[in-house]
C-alpha positions in Angstrom: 122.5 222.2 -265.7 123.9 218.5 -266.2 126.2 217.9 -268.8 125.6 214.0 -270.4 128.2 212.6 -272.5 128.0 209.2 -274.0 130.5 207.2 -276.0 127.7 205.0 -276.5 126.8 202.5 -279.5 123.2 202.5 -280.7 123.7 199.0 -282.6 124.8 197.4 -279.5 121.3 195.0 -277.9 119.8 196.8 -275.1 121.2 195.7 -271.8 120.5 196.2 -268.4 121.2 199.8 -266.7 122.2 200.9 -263.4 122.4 204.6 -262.1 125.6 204.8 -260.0 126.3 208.3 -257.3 129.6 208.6 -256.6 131.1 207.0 -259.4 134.0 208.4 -259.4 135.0 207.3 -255.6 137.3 204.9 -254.5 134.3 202.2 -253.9 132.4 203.7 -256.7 135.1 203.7 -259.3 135.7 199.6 -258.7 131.7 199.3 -258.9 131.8 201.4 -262.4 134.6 199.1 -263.5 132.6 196.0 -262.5 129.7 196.9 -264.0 130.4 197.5 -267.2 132.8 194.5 -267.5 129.3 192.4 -266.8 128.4 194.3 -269.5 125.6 196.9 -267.6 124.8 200.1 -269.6 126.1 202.3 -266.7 124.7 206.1 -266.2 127.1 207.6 -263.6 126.2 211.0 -262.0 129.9 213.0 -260.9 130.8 216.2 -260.2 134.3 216.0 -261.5 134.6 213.7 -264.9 138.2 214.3 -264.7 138.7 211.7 -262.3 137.4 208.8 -264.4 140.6 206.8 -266.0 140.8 207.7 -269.6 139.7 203.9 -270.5 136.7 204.0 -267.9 135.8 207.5 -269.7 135.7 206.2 -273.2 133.9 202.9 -272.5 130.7 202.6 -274.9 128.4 201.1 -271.5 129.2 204.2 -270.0 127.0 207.4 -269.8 128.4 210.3 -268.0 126.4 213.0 -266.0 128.2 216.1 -264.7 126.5 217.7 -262.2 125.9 217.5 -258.3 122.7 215.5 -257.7 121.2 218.0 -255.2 121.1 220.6 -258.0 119.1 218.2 -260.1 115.2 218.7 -259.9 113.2 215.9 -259.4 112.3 215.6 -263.2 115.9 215.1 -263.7 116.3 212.3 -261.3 113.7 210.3 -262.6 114.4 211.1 -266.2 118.4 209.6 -265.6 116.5 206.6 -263.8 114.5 206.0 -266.9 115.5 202.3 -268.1 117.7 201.8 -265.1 116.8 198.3 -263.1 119.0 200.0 -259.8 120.6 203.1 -258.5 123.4 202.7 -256.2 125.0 205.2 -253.8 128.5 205.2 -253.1 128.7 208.7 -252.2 130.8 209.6 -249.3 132.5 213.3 -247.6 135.5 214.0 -249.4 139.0 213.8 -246.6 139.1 217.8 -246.5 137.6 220.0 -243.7 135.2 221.6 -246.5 133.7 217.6 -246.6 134.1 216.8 -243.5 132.6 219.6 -241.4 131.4 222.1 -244.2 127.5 222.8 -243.8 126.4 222.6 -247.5 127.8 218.4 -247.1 126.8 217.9 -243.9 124.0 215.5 -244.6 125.5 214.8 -248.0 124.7 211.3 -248.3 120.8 211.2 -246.6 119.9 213.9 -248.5 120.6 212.5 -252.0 119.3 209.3 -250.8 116.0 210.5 -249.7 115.6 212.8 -253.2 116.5 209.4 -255.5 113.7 207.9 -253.2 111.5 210.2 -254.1 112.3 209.5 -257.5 112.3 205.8 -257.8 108.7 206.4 -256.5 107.8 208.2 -259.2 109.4 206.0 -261.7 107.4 204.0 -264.1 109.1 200.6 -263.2 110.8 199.1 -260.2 114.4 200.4 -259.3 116.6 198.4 -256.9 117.8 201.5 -254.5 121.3 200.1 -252.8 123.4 202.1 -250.7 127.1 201.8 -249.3 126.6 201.9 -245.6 128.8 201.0 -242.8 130.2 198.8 -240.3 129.7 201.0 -237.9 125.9 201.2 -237.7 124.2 199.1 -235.4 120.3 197.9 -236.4 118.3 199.1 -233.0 115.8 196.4 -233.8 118.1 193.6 -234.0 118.9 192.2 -230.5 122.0 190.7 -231.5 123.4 194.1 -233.7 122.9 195.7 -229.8 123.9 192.5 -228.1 127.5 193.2 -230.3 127.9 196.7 -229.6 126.5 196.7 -225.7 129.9 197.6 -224.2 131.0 201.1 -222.1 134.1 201.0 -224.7 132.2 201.1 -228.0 129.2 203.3 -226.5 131.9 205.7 -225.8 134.0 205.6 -229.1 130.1 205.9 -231.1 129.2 208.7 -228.6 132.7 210.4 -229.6 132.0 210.2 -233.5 128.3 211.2 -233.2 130.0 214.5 -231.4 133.1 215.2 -233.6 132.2 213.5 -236.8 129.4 215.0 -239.2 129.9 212.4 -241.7 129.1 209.9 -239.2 126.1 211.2 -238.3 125.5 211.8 -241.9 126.0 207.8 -242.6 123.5 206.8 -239.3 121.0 209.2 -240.4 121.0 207.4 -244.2 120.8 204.1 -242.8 117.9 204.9 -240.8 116.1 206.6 -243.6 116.0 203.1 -245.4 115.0 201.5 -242.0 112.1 203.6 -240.5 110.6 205.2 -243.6 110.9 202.9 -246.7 110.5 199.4 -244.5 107.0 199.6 -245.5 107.0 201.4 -248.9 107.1 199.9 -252.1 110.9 200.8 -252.5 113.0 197.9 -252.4 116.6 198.4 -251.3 119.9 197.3 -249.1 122.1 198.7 -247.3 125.5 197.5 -247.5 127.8 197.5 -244.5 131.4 196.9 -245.4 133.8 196.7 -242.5 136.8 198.3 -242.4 137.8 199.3 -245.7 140.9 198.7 -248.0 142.3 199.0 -251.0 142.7 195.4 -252.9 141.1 192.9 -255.3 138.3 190.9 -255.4 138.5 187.8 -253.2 136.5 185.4 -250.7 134.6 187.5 -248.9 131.6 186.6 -246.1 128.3 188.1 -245.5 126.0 188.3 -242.2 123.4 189.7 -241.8 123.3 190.9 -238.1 127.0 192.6 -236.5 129.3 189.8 -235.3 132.5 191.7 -233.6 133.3 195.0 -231.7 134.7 197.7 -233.5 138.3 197.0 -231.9 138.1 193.5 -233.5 136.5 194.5 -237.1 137.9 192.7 -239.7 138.6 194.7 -243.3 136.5 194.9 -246.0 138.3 195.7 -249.9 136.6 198.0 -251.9 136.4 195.4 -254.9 134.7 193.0 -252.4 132.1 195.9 -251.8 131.2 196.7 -255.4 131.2 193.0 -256.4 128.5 192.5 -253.4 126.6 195.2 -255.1 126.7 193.6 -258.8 125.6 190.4 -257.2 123.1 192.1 -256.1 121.7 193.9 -259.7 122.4 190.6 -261.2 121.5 187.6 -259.4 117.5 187.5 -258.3 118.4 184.9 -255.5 121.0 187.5 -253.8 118.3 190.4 -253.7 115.4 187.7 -252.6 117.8 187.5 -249.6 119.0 190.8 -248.7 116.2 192.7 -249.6 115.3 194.9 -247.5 118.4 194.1 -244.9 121.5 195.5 -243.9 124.5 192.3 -244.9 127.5 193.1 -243.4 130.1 192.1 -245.4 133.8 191.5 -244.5 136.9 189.3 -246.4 136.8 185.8 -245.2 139.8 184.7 -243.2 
């Protein structure tokens, strides 16, 4: 069963929420932090509390939900998205063989993102459904995205991860969920492709909405550039009129 803990003021005005998986990450943890320092009510499912600093912890916009969304029923789901105006995936295999090749995470991230679908769908009001993507996935109905990536060199190297690398496939397989099955549902989400990623604070960063390099020439991505995309997102209408719907890649600007 989940475990919900709340340091939570009831006096405090009602403010907007936003369901956050993987909160406890090295993307998701900067996307917590941001949040709730734009003042967001934050709901943030983990499996290991523990890991949230002591001040993130105790903050009164934070509500904490221990337990592993997969063993959550559906009722669950769309009782924690109750109120919430987005639900944001930062999830990601953990560095260990158990995460990286184990069988019970191998489709770790599509699964949860195709049961909080299932949810949003079920929820009274629209929810905002964003998810941390990557760099690495190329749109097949975007000429250019293919245009980018049509060399013998990257064919090989994607080939070599699709082979070796479960949390790759794991990552494609997400992306194309939001692509081929919710591009005509009622859903509305994005998919957020951060280039190579690194640690760092927020700073000038540029957004595109088709790939514009190879993979050998990627440029980097910080983490805090990532979840302050994803804020911008929540908060500003004119950013999700946009990217609605899309794939931005996002990368620091030069």
């Amino acid at each position: 069963l989940a475990q919900v803990s709340s340091s939570r003021c009831s006096s405090k005005p009602a403010a907007m929420a936003v369901l956050v998986l993987g909160g406890t990450g090295k993307t998701g943890l900067h996307l917590v932090q941001q949040l709730l320092a734009r003042g967001f009510q934050v709901k943030a499912i983990v499996r290991s509390p523990e890991k949230l600093p002591v001040d993130v912890a105790r903050h009164s916009g934070l509500t904490v939900i221990t337990a592993k969304v997969l063993d959550l029923t559906d009722e669950a789901i769309v009782e924690h998205l109750t109120g919430c105006t987005a639900v944001i995936s930062c999830l990601g295999h953990e560095g260990n063989y158990q995460g990286m090749c184990g069988k019970a995470s191998q489709f770790l991230v599509s699964d949860v993102l195709r049961r909080v679908c299932r949810a949003v769908a079920e929820a009274q009001s629209p929810v905002k459904v964003i998810l941390m993507s990557t760099g690495l996935y190329t749109k097949p109905d975007s000429a250019e995205d293919v245009r980018v990536r049509n060399s013998c060199g990257q064919r090989a190297l994607l080939c070599l991860l699709s082979s070796c690398l479960p949390p790759h496939n794991d990552n494609m397989r997400a992306a194309e969920f939001l692509r081929t099955e919710l591009m005509d549902k009622g859903i509305e989400w994005c998919g957020v492709r951060p280039e190579l990623l690194i640690d760092g604070e927020v700073s000038q960063y540029e957004l595109h909405e088709n790939l514009v390099c190879s993979i050998f020439s990627a440029g980097q991505t910080t983490r805090a550039n990532v979840a302050h995309f994803m804020c911008e997102l929540v908060q500003e209408p004119s950013m999700w009129q946009k990217w609605n719907k899309k794939f931005p890649l996002i990368y620091n600007a030069a």
